[in-house]
N, C-alpha and C positions, 0 to 999 in steps of 0.2 A: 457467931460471937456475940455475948448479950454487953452491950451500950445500953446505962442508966440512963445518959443526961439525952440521946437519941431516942428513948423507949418515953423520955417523958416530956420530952420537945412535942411527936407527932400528933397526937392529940390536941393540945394548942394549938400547931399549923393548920389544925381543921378546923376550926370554929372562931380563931382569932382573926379579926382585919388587921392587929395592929400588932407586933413584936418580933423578936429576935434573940439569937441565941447566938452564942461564941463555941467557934468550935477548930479546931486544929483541922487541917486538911484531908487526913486521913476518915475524921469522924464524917466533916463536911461533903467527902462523894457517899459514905454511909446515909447520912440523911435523906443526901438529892436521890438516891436507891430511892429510899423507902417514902418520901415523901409526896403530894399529888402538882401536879402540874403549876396549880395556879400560876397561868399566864405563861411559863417557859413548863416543855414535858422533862418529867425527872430525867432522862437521858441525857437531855442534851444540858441538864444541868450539870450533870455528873462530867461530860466530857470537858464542859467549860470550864470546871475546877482543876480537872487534868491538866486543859491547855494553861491555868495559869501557873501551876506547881513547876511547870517545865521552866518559865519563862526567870523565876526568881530563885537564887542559888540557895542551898543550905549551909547550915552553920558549919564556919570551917575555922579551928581557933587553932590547927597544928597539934604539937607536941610541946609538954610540956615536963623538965628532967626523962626525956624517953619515952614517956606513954601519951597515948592519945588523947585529945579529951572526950571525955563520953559523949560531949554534945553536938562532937563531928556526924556532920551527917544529917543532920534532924532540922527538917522545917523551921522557921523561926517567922515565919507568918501565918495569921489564922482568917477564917471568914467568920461574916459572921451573917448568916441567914433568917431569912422571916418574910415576913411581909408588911410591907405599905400600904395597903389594900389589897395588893397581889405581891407575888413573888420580888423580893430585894436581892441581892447579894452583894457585900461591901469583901475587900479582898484588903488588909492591913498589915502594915510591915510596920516595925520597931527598926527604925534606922542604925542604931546605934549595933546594930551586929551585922551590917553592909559597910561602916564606916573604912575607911582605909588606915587608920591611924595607926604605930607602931604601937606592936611587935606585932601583928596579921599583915600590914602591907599589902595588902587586899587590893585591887584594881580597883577605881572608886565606881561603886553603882551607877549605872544611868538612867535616873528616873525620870528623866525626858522621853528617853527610848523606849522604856516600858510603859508609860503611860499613850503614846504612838501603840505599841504591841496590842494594850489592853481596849482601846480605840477598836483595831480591826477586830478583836476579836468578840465584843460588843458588837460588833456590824454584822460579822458571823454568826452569832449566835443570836443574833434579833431581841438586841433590845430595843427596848424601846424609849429611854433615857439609860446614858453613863456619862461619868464625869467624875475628878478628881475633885474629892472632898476636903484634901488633905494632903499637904504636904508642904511641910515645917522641918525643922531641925531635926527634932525628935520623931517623927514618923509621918507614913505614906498611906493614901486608903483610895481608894477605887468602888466607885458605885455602880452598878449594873440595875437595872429596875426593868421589869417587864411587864404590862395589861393585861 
């Protein structure tokens, strides 16, 4: 499957020290595929995106007069990758589609808990700095960085 904005990321990822690219989760184990190591191997980049996609729910806005909404279903966080010298990965949520407020009645997100989640799993996958960059009313972000 041919990816413009991954086909013109990799190239950057190899000669740049310094940038990043925003990418929907699906594109982002695409990339960690196709991309090199620097500091974490694409593998275990690609699984670390797996293990957070698990951890955070998708959009679930119900029905609306009987039909679904199209948007059930679908990720509503993206990462955004590159490098700091070496390999980054920030992991960002838009709070305001975890919110609990009526008419979703949504259990309210625990961003305590997943920030704990995203802790071990940084440990697991050896970073070597993570830490919550972010986290306000309006949204949530998670740093991973590796040498």
């Amino acid at each position: 499957m041919y990816h413009a904005t991954i086909d013109a990321a990799l190239p950057l990822d190899e000669v740049s020290l310094h940038h990043t690219i925003q990418l929907p989760p699906a594109q982002a184990r695409r990339f960690a595929d196709r991309a090199g190591s620097h500091g974490v191997e694409s593998w275990r980049l690609r699984q670390l995106i797996r293990a957070i996609d698990k951890l955070i729910p998708p959009m679930g806005y119900g029905k609306f007069n009987g039909q679904d909404n199209p948007n059930n279903g679908h990720p509503h966080h993206w990462y955004t990758i590159g490098k700091e010298y070496s390999r980054v990965l920030y992991v960002s949520i838009a709070k305001a589609y975890l919110d609990s407020k009526p008419p979703f009645n949504r259990p309210v997100f625990d961003y305590g808990r997943l920030t704990s989640q995203l802790d071990l799993l940084a440990r697991e996958f050896r970073a070597d700095e993570h830490n919550t960059t972010e986290n306000d009313d309006a949204g949530y972000t998670f740093r991973f960085w590796w040498d």
